[in-house]
matplotlib code that plots the C-alpha trace (Angstrom):
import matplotlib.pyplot as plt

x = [-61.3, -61.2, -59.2, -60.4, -64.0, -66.2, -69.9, -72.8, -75.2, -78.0, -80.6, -83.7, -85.3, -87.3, -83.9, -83.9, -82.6, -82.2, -81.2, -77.6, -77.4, -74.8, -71.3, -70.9, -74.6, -73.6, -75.9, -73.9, -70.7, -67.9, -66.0, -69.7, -68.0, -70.5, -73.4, -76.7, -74.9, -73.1, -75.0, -74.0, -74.5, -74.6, -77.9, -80.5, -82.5, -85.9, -85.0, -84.6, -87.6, -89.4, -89.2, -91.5, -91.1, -90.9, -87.5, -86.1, -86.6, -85.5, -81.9, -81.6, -82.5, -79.7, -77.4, -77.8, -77.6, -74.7, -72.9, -74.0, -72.8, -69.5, -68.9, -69.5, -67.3, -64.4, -61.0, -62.5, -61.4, -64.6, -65.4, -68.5, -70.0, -73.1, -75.1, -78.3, -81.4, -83.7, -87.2, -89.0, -86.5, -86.6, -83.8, -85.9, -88.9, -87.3, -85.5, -89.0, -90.6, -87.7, -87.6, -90.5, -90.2, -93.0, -93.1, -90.5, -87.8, -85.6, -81.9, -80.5, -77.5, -75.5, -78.6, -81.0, -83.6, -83.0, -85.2, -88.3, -91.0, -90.7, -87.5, -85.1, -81.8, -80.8, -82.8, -81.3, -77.5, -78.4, -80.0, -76.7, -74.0, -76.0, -75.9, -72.1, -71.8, -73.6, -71.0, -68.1, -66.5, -67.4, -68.1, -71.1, -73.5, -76.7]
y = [112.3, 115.6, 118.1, 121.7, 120.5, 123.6, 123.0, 125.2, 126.7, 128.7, 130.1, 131.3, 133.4, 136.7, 138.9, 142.8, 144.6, 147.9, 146.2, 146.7, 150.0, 150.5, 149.2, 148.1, 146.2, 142.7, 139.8, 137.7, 138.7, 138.8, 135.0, 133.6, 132.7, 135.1, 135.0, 136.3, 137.5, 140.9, 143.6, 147.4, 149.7, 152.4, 151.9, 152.0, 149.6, 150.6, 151.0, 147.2, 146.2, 147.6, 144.6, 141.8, 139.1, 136.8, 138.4, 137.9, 134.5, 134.2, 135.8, 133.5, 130.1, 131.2, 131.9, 128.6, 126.6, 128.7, 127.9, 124.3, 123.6, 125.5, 123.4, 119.8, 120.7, 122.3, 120.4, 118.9, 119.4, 121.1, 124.7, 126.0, 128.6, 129.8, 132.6, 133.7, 135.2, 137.8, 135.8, 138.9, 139.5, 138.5, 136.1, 134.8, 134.6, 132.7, 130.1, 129.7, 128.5, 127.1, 124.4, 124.9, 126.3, 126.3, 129.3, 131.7, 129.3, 126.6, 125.6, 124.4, 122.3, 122.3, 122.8, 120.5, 122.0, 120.3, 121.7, 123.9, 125.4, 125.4, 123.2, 123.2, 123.8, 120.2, 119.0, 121.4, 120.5, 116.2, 116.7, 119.1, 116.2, 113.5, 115.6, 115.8, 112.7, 111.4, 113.0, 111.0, 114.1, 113.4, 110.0, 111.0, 108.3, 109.7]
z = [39.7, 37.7, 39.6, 40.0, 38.2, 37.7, 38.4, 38.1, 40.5, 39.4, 42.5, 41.4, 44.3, 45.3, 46.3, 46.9, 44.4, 46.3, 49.6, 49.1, 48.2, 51.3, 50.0, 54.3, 54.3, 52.7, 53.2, 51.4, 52.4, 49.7, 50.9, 52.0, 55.0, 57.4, 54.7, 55.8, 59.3, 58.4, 58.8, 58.4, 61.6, 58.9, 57.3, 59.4, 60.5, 59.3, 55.7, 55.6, 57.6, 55.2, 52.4, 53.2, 55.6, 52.6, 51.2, 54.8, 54.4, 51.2, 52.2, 54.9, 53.0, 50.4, 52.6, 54.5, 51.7, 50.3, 54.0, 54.8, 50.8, 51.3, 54.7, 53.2, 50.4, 51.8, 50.9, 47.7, 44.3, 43.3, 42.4, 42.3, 40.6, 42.3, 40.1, 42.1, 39.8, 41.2, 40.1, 39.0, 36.6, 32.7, 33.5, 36.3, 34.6, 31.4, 34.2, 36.3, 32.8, 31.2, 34.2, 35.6, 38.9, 40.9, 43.6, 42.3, 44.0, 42.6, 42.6, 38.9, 38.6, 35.6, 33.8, 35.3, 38.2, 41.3, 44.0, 43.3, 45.9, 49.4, 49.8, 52.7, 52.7, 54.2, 51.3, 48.9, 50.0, 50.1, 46.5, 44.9, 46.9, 44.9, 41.7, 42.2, 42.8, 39.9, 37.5, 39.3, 41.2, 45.0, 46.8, 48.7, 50.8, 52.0]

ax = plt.figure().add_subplot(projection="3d")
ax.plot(x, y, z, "-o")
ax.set_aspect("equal")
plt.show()
């Protein structure tokens, strides 16, 4: 086994750009380790109701998979490098047809799209484990 292995983790999804204008309003705090729980008592509340339902959801389902990943893979010699894409964007756009994501939502690994659509974040984690295991750095059984 490789030790300290860098893989790549690229999260197309509909983020906020504006949403974290306050430096105290992280929801995806800076170690992941509270990710999608810390919110700011500073901003008020009705500045960030006002982004769709859909954006909520979106936040949450990163920040799931971001924790249930970080938990299964805790004490391994892995590091990850997660990069996550605002879909709207050019970037996004180029990644949503360059691997043809279907519903402004897909994780890549190391270059190859492993969950598009409306996936779940059990789903999401099972599918990135294999993909790890496939090139020999984890011993993973479904």
């Amino acid at each position: 086994m490789i030790r300290g292995r860098w893989v790549k983790i690229e999260i197309v999804d509909l983020y906020p750009t504006n949403l974290g204008h306050c430096p105290h309003y992280n929801l995806l705090s800076h170690e992941m380790n509270l990710a999608v729980r810390e919110y700011c008592h500073l901003s008020p509340e009705n500045q960030a109701r006002e982004y769709p339902e859909e954006v909520f959801l979106s936040y949450h389902r990163v920040g799931d998979y971001i924790k249930k990943l970080k938990d299964r893979l805790i004490n391994t010699p892995i590091n990850v490098r997660i990069e996550l894409i605002e879909a709207t964007s050019l970037k996004g756009v180029y990644k949503c047809i360059r691997y043809r994501i279907r519903g402004n939502r897909g994780i890549i690994f190391n270059g190859r799209k492993i969950c598009d659509g409306n996936y779940s974040t059990d789903e999401a984690v099972e599918r990135t484990l294999m993909e790890i295991n496939k090139i020999g750095l984890l011993t993973y059984k479904s």
